[in-house]
C-alpha positions as CSV (number, residue, x, y, z in Angstrom):
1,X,0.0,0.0,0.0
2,X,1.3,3.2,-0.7
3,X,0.3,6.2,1.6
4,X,0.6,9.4,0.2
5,X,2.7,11.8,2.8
6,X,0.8,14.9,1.6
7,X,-2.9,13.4,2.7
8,X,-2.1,10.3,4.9
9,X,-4.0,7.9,2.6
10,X,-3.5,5.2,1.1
11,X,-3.1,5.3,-2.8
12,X,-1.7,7.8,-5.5
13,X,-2.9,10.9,-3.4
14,X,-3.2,13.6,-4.2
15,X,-4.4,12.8,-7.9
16,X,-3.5,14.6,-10.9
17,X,-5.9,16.6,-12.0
18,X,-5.1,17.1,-15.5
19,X,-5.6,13.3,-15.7
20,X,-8.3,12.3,-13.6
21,X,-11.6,13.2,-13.2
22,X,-15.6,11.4,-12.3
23,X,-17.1,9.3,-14.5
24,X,-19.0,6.5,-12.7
25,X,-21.4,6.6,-9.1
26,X,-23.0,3.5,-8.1
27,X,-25.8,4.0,-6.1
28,X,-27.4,1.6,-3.3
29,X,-30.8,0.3,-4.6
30,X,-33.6,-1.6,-2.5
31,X,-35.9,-2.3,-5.1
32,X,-34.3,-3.0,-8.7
33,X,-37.4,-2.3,-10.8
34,X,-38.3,0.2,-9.1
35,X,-35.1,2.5,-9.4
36,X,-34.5,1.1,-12.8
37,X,-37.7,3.0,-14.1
38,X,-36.8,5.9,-12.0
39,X,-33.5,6.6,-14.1
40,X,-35.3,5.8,-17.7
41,X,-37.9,8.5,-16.3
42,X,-35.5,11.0,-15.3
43,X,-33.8,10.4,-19.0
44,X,-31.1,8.4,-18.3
45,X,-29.8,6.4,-20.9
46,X,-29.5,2.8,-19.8
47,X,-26.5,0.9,-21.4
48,X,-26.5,-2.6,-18.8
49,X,-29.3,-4.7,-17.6
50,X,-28.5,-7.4,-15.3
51,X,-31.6,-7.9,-13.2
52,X,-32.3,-8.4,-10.1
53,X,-29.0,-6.6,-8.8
54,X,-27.2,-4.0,-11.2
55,X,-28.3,-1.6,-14.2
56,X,-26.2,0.7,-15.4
57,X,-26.9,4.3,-17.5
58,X,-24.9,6.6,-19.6
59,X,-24.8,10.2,-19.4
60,X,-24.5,13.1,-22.2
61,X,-20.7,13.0,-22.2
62,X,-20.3,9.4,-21.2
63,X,-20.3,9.8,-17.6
64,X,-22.3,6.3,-16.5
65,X,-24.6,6.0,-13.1
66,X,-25.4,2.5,-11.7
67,X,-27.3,1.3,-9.6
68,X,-27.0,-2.2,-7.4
69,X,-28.8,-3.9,-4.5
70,X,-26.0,-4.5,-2.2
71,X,-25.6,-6.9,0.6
72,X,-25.6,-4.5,3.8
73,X,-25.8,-1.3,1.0
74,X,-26.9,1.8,2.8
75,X,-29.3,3.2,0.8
76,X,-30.9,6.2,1.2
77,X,-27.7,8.1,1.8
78,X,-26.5,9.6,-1.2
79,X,-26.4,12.8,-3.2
80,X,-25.9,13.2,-6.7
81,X,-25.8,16.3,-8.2
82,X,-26.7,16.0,-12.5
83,X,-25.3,19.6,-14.3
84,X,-27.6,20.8,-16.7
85,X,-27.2,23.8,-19.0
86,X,-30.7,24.3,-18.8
87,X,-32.0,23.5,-15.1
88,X,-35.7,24.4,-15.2
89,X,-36.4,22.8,-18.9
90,X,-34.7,19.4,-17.8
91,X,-36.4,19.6,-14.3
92,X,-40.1,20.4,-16.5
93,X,-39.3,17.3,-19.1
94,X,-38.7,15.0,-15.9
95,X,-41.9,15.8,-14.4
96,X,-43.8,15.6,-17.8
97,X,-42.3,11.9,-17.5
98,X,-43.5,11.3,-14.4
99,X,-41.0,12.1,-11.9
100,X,-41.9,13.9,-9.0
101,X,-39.9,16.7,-7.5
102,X,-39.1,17.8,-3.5
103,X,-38.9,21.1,-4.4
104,X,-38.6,22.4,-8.9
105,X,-34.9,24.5,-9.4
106,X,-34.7,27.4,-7.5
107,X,-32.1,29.8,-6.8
108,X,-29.3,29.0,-3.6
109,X,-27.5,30.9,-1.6
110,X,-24.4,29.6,-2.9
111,X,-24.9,30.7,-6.3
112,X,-26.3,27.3,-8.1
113,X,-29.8,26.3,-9.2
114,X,-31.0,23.4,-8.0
115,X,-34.1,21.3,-8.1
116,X,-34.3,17.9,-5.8
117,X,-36.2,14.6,-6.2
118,X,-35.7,11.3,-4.4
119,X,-35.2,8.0,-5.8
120,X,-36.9,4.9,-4.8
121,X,-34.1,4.1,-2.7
122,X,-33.8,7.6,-0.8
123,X,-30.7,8.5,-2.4
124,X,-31.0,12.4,-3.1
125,X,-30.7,13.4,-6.8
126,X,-30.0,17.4,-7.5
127,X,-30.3,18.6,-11.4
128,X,-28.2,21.5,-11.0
129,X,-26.8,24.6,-12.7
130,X,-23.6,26.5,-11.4
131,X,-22.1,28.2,-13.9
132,X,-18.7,29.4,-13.0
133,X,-19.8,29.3,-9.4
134,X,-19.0,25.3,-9.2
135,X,-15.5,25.9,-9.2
136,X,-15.1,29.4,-8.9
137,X,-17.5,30.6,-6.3
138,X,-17.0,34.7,-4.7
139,X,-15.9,32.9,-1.4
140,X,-12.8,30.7,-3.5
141,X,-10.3,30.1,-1.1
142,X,-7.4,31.4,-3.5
143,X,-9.7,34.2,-4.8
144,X,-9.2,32.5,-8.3
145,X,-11.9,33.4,-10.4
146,X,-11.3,31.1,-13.5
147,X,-8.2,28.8,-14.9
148,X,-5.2,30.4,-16.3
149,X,-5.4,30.7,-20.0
150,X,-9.4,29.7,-19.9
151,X,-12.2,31.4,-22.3
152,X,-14.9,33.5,-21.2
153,X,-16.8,32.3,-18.1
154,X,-13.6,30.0,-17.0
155,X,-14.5,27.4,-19.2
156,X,-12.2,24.4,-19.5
157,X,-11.8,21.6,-21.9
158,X,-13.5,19.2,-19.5
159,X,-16.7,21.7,-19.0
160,X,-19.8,22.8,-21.0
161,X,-20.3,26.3,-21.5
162,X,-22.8,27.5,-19.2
């Protein structure tokens, strides 16, 4: 095992950025059928089926979600947070299909849009819009208000314009 002396765990820490980055959440599922519909109805693409335990889905930008029943999963504990350019047309689409919201996008005090809904599981699912706020919020600890050598807005190659 290899412990990283800048963090004190185990592994490659701390990553490289430039090379590393979120692609995949599995999520803790109770009932398979039941989440499985959740995620076509929120407009999820679904690339694996392997009923009872695991299905997975693909994202715009090939970012995939799964979900699994797992022995002693904790369920229910989650938060996922889906960016949209468009928050309050993808949240409307979602409901037209069905999905039911805890509260439609609205504007947060730290500067992103959000709307909530719950899977079937519990897990707590945020479509979101930041903007530049995501990674460059007022309140930045370094006061950086985009990368070096970025476009308008502080977009990067790995992010959608906003």
């Amino acid at each position: 095992m290899v412990r990283s002396t800048a963090t004190g765990w185990p592994g490659c820490w701390p990553i490289d950025a430039a090379t590393v980055h979120l692609n995949h959440v599995t999520l803790p599922a109770q009932n398979y059928e039941a989440s499985r519909a959740f995620y076509l109805a929120l407009g999820l693409v679904q690339i694996v089926d392997a009923p009872p335990r695991y299905a997975r889905f693909e994202m715009p930008g090939g970012s995939t979600l799964s979900i699994e029943l797992m022995e002693g999963g904790q369920a229910g504990t989650a938060e996922i947070y889906l960016h949209c350019d468009n928050v309050d047309a993808e949240a409307a689409a979602a409901r037209r299909r069905g999905i039911v919201f805890d509260y439609m996008p609205r504007d947060e005090a730290y500067l992103w849009r959000c709307g909530r809904v719950t899977d079937p599981a519990g897990n707590r699912i945020f479509l979101y819009h930041a903007g530049k706020n995501h990674r460059f919020p007022p309140w930045r600890l370094d006061g950086r208000t985009a990368d070096p050598g970025t476009g308008p807005g502080g977009q990067t190659s790995g992010e959608r314009p906003c």
